[in-house]
Kinemage of the C-alpha trace (Angstrom):
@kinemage 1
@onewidth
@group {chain A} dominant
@subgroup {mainchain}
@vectorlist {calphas} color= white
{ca unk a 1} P 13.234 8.269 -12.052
{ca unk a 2} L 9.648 7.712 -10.669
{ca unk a 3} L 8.500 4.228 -10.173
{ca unk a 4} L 4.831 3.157 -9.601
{ca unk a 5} L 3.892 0.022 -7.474
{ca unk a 6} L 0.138 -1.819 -7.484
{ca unk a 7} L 0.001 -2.660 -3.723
{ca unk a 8} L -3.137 -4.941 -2.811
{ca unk a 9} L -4.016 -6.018 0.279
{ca unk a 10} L -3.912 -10.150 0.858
{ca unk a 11} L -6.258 -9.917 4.490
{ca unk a 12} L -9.472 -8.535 6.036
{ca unk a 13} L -7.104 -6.344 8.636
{ca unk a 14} L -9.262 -3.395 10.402
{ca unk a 15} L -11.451 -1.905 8.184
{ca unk a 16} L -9.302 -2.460 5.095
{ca unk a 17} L -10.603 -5.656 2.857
{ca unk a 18} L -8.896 -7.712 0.965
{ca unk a 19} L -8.590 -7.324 -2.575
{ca unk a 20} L -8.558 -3.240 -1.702
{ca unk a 21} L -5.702 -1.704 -3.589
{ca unk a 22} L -3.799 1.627 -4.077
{ca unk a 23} L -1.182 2.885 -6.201
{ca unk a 24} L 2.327 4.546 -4.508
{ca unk a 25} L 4.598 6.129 -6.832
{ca unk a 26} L 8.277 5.916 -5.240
{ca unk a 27} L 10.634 8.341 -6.731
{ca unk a 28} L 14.474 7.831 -7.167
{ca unk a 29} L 13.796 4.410 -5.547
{ca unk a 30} L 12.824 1.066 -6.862
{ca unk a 31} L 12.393 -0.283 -3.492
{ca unk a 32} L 8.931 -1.698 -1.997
{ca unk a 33} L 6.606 1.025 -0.477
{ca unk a 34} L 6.686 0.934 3.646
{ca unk a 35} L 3.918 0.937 5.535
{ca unk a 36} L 3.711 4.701 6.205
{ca unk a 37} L 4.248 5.395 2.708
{ca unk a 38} L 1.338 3.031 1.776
{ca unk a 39} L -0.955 4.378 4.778
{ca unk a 40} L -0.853 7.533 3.190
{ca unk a 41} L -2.541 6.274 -0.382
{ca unk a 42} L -5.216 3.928 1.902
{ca unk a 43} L -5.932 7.067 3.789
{ca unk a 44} L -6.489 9.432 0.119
{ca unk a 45} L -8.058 7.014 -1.086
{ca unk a 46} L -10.425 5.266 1.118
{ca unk a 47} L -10.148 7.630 3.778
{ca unk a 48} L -9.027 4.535 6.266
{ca unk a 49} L -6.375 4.398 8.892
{ca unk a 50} L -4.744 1.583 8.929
{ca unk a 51} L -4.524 -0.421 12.347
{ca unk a 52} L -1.654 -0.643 14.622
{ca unk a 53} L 0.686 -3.488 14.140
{ca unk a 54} L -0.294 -3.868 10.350
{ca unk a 55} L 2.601 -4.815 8.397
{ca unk a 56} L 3.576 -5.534 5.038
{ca unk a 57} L 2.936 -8.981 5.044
{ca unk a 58} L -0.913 -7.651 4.816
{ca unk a 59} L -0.050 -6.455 1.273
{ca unk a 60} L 0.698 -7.621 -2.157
{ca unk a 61} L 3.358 -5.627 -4.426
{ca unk a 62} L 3.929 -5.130 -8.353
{ca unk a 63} L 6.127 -3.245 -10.179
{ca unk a 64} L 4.130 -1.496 -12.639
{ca unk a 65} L 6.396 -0.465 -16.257
């Protein structure tokens, strides 16, 4: 089963604003997206690295059905 998760970010951190968001889809998993797993969709879509030492306190998550 494939789950999709609305992750927004909360703070200015690096080049990545707040309010910017991206959309991981976890499969077999209902867990929260990590950090790498979330680079990756910043990086597709905005074409951003994130910073070192960003963590997922930086982010917002929901469970989309």
């Amino acid at each position: 089963m494939s789950y999709l998760w609305k992750v927004s970010c909360v703070n200015t951190t690096g080049k990545l604003a707040k309010g910017m968001e991206v959309e991981v889809v976890k499969n077999g998993s209902n867990s929260k997206p990590n950090i790498k797993e979330i680079a990756v969709e910043i990086k597709k879509k905005y074409g951003i690295d994130l910073i070192n030492g960003c963590s997922l306190s930086n982010f917002s998550f929901e469970l989309k059905k």
